[in-house]
C-alpha positions in Angstrom: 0.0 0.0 0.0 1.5 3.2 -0.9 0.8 6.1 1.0 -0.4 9.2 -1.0 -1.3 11.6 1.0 0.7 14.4 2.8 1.1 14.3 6.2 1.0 17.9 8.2 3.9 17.6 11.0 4.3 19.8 13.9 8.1 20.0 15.2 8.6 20.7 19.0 12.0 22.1 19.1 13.6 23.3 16.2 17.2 23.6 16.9 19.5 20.8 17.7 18.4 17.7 16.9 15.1 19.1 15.2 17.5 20.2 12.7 17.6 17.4 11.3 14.2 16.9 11.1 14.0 20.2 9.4 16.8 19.1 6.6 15.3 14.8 6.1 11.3 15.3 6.1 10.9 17.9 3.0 10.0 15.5 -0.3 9.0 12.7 2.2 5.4 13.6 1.6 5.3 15.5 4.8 4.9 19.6 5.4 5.4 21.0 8.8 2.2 22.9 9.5 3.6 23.9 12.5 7.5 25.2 14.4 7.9 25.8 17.8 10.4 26.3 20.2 11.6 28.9 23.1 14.5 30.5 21.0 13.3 33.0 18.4 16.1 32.6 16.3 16.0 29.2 15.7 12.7 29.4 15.3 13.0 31.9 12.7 15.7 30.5 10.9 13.4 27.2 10.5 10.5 29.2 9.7 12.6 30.6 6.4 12.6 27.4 5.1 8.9 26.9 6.0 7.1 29.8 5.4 3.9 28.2 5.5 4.5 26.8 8.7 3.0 28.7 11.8 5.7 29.7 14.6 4.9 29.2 17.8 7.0 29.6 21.1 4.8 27.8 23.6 3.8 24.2 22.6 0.7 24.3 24.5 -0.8 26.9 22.3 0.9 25.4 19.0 -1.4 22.3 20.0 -4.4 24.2 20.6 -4.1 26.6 17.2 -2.7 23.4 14.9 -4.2 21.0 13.0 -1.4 18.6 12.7 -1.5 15.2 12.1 1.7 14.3 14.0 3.7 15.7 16.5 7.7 15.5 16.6 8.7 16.3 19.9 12.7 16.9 19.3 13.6 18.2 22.5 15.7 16.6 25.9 12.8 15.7 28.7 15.1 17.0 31.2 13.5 20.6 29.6 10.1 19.2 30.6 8.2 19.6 27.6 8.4 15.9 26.4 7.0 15.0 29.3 4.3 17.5 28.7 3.4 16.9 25.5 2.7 13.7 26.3 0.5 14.1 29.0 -1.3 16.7 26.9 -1.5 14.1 24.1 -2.6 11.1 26.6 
């Protein structure tokens, strides 16, 4: 079965090892509907590649405002917010 669809990412945490995120997922039928992390300038130097992608600095809000179909949570759960998003997911 081949997939055929496109499937709208969010990406918690841009910078690091989002990064490479950011430079594998483009042409794998994916599109990140939505960036988000704490440090503007990561976050706007992502958002230059995606300009259709909404920026967002607190994930909490980037999961009420986005219609994502997936989450990518790139950041260490020492920072808390792996943690969180799960139990906002769960």
């Amino acid at each position: 079965m081949v997939f055929a669809q496109t499937l709208n990412l969010a990406l918690v945490g841009v910078g690091g090892r989002g990064e490479w995120f950011v430079g594998a997922l483009p042409g794998m039928r994916t599109r990140f509907a939505a960036l988000c992390d704490t440090h503007a300038y990561r976050l706007n130097r992502a958002g230059e590649k995606f300009p259709e992608a909404k920026r967002y600095r607190d994930f909490r809000r980037m999961l009420d405002e986005t219609d994502a179909s997936g989450i990518l949570c790139s950041i260490l759960n020492r920072r808390g917010a792996g943690g969180s998003v799960g139990r906002v997911l769960g």
